[in-house]
LONU-184840 format. One record per residue (C-alpha): x, y, z; residue in one letter. Coordinates in pm, whole numbers, padded with zeros to 5 digits, always signed. Example, Ala and Ser with C-alpha at 12.3 -4.5 7.8 and 13.67 -1.06 7.14 Angstrom:
<pts>
+01230-00450+00780a/+01367-00106+00714s/
</pts>
This chain:
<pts>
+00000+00000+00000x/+00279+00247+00069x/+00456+00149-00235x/+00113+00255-00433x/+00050+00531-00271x/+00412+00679-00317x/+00394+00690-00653x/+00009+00786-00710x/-00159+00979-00930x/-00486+01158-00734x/-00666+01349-01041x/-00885+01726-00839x/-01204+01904-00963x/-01218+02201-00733x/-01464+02485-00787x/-01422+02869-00718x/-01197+02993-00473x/-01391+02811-00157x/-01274+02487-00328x/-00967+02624-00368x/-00905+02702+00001x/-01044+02318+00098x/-00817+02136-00185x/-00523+02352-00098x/-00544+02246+00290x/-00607+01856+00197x/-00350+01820-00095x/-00046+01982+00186x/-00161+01686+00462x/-00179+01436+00166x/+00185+01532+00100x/+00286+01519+00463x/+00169+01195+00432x/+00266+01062+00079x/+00550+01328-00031x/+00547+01122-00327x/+00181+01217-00452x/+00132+01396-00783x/-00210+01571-00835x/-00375+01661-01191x/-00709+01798-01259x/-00906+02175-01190x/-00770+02392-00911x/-00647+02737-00852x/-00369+02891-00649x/-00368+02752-00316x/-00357+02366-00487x/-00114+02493-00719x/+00112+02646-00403x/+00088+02269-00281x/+00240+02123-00614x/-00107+02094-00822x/-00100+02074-01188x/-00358+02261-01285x/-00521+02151-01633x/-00793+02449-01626x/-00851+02700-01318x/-01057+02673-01108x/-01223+03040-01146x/-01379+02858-01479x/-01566+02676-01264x/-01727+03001-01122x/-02083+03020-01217x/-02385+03168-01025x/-02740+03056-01104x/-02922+02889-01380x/-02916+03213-01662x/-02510+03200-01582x/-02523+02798-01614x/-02739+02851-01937x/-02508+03113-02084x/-02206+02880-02046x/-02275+02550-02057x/-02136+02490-02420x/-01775+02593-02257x/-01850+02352-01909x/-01986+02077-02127x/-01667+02102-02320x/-01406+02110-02044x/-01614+01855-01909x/-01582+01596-02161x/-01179+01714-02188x/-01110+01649-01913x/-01350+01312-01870x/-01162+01163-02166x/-00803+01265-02080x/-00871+01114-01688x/-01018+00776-01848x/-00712+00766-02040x/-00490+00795-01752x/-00721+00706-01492x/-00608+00834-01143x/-00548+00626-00813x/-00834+00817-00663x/-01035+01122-00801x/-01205+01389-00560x/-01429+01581-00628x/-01402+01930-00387x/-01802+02084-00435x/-01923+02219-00777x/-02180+01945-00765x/-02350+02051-01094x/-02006+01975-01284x/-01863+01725-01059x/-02120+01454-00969x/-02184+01332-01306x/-01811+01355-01411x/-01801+01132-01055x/-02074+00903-01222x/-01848+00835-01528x/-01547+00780-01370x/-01685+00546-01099x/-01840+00345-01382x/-01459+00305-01544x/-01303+00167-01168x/-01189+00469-01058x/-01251+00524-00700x/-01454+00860-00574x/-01447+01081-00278x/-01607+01391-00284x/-01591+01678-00049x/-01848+01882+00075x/-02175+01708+00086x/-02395+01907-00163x/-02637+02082+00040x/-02970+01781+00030x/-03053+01898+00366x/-03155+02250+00193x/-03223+02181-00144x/-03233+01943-00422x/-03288+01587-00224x/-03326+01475-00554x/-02989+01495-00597x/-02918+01150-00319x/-03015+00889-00648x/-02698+01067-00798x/-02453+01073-00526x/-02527+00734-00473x/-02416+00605-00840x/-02094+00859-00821x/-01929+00889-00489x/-01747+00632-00275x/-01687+00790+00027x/-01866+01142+00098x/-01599+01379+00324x/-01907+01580+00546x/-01789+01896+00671x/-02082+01941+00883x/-02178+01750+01196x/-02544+01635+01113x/-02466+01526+00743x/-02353+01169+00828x/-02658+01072+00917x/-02862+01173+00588x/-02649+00909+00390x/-02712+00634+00663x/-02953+00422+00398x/-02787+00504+00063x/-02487+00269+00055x/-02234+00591+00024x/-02039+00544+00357x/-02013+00899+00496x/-01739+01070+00744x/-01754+01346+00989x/-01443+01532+00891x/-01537+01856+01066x/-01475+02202+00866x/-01093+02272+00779x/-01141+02668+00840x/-01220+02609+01172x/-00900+02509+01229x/-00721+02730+01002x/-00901+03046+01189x/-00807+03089+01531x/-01064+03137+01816x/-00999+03461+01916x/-00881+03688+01593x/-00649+03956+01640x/-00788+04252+01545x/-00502+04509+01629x/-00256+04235+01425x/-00516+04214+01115x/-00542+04640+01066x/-00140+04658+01116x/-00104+04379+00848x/-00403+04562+00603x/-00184+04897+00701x/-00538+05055+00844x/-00581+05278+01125x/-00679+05070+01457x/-00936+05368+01559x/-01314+05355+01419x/-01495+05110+01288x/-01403+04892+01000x/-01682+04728+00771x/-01571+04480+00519x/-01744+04437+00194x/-01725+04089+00061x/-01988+04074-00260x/-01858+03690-00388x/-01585+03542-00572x/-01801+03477-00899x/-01824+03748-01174x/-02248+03703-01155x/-02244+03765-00745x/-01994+04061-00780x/-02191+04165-01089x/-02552+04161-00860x/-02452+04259-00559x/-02099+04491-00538x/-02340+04810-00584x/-02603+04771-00350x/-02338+04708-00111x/-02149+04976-00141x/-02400+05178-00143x/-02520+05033+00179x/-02139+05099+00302x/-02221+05471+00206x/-02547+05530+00448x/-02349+05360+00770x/-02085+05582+00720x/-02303+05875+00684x/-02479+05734+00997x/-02140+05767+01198x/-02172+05404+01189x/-01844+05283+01054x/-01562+05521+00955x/-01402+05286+00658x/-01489+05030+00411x/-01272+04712+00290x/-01309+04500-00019x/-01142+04224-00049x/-01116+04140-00454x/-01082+03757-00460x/-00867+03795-00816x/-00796+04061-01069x/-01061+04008-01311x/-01307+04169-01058x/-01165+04459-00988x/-01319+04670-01277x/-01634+04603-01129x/-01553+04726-00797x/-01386+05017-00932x/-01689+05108-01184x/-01964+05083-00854x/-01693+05278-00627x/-01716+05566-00884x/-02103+05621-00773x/-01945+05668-00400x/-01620+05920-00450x/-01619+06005-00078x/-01650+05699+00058x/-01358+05597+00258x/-01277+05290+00085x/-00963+05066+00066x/-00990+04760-00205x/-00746+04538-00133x/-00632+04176-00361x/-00737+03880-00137x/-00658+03862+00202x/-01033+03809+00275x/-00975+03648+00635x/-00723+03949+00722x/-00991+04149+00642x/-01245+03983+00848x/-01011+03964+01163x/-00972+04313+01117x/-01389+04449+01045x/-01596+04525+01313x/-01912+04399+01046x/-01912+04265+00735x/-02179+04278+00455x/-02137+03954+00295x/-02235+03726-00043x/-02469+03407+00106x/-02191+03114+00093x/-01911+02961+00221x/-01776+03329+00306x/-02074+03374+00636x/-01904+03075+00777x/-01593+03233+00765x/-01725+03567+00899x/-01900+03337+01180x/-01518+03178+01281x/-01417+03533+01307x/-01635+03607+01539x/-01785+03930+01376x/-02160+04024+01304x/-02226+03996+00971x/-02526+04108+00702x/-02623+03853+00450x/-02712+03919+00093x/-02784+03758-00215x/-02862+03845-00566x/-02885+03667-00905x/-03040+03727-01247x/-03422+03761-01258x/-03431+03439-01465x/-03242+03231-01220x/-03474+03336-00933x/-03775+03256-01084x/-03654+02909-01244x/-03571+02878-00838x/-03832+02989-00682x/-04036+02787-00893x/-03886+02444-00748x/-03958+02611-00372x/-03601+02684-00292x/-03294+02921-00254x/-02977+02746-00362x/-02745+02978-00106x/-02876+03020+00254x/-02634+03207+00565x/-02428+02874+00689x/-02447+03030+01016x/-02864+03011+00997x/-02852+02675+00908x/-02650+02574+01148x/-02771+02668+01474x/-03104+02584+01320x/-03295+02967+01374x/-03223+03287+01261x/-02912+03439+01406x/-02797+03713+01104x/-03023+03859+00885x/-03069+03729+00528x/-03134+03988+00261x/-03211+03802-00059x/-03300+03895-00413x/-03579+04202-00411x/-03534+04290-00028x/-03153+04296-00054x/-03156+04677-00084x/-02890+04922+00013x/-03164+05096+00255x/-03247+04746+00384x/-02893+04632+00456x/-02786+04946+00617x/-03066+04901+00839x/-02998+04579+00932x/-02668+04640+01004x/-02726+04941+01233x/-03003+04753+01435x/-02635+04509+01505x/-02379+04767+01569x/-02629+04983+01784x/-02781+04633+02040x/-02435+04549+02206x/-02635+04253+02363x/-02701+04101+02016x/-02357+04112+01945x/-02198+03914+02236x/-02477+03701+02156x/-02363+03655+01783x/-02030+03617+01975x/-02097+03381+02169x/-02279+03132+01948x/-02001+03212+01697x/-01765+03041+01959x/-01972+02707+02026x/-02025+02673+01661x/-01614+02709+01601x/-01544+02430+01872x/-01837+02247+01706x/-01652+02183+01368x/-01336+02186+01493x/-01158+01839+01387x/-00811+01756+01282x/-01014+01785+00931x/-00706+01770+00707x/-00559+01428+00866x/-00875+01245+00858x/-00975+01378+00495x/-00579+01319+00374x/-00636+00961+00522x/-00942+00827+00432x/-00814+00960+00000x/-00517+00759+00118x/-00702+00463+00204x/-00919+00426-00089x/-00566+00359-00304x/-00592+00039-00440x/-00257-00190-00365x/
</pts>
């Protein structure tokens, strides 16, 4: 088994820069493990900092609701098939699939059907939306990583075995951010208040929502509510967009900053944030947090349609009531999220509240996430 797994081949489709983050923490404990590993596939710069040859990157992976699906699918299709033919070819030790469910599950399907052992990573959300989706995870995944504590449990009668792994930012965020640290590192003045701006690492999300956010930014400081605003740009080709809804705002006090997104959190006092993996990343820090959500007029109504959302705040969902306010579509207005962020900064209660639950729900996914993942991939090798 060591022998095999020195020299294997383990073949990544990770979507968007979440996926990114979660590949790029596994593929460095699969390498602690196995230095000899090589790993092929979809992935963008944190699996490529841990030795990943990236075929395509992962930011083509980035889409946001049905109309963006619709308006792309020849191109996903395509890569798709690419990269479906070129991994039958050379068929990997072991292929994992890290989220993007839509382009990954029935890849999963194929390759499972050719011998090649699945994991996947990051249940999709059935507990939410789409249960439909179980008949399909069944015929494509091995072994199902859960990142969430209650997940296990939904898979108990499908034949996929399933495994707690617990969620690998709670580890990589620590308990009790410094603040002081995070401003000195983002070169920001440690007086005021600080709000970050996070509208989404996909072009659709930054397209929806980077202007009703900023203009939200614009009423709290005129409030006296926060006295700067941070945006976080997850990559370069969003940055025109920023720049083009900034213009509307020339007095705002605004630094835009490339990456650093968890810096930026450590260092906010409130964020207004882009429903997904980024509100559990505001809830690790520890800081209050408005949730909003936009997407094409189409997409909503081919949603709504089928009775559900496909982002809801992590946070929500997971202590099972309504801790944050959720802003979505038509109510997520710049008048409406300014308001529902002063009604947080102005009830200290609330917020060491929000604190507090924050803190259980860190310890709650807290695991040694990367050595269990790294070792059950490792164990699905075949001798």
């Amino acid at each position: 088994m060591m022998t095999a797994r020195a020299s294997a081949t383990l073949a990544f489709v990770a979507g968007e820069a979440s996926g990114d983050l979660l590949a790029g923490h596994l593929l460095r404990a699969l390498h602690d493990r196995a230095p000899g590993l090589s790993s092929v596939g979809i992935g963008g710069p944190r699996m490529q900092a841990a030795g990943f040859d990236a075929w395509w990157p992962s930011e083509r992976l980035a889409v946001n609701g049905y109309a963006d699906v619709l308006a792309r699918l020849p191109e996903l299709l395509l890569m798709r098939r690419r990269l479906r033919g070129r991994l039958l070819a050379e068929p990997p030790a072991v292929f994992v699939g890290v989220d993007a469910p839509d382009f990954n599950l029935q890849l999963e399907r194929r390759l499972r059907q050719a011998g090649i052992p699945v994991a996947h990573l990051v249940s999709p959300s059935i507990w939410a939306w789409r249960r439909e989706r179980i008949e399909l995870i069944r015929q494509a995944v091995d072994h199902m990583l859960c990142i969430f504590p209650f997940e296990p449990a939904l898979y108990a009668d499908t034949g996929v075995k399933a495994t707690y792994i617990g969620h690998p930012l709670a580890e990589v965020i620590p308990l009790e951010p410094d603040r002081e640290a995070a401003c000195r590192a983002l070169a920001l003045p440690a007086d005021g208040r600080c709000l970050a701006v996070l509208p989404g690492s996909r072009r659709a999300e930054v397209k929806h929502l980077i202007a009703p956010f900023l203009a939200a930014a614009a009423l709290l400081v005129q409030r006296g509510l926060m006295s700067r605003v941070v945006v976080p740009i997850a990559h370069a080709g969003l940055r025109p967009m920023v720049l083009q809804a900034a213009a509307a705002h020339p007095d705002l006090p605004l630094h835009l900053i490339d990456g650093q997104s968890h810096t930026v959190l450590a260092a906010c006092h409130l964020a207004l944030v882009a429903s997904g993996t980024a509100t559990l990343e505001c809830a690790l820090f520890k800081r209050p947090m408005v949730i909003g959500y936009r997407m094409s007029a189409l997409s909503y109504r081919m949603m709504s349609g089928r009775g559900y959302l496909p982002d809801v705040g992590l946070p929500n969902i997971l202590a099972g009531k309504r801790l944050v306010p959720e802003l979505l579509q038509h109510d997520c207005t710049p008048l409406a999220l300014a308001d529902a962020a002063s009604d947080l900064l102005e009830h200290p209660a609330q917020l060491q509240h929000l604190q507090d639950r924050f803190t259980d729900m860190h310890l709650s996914l807290r695991r040694d996430t990367a050595a269990l993942a790294s070792q059950a991939i490792l164990d699905m090798i075949p001798a």
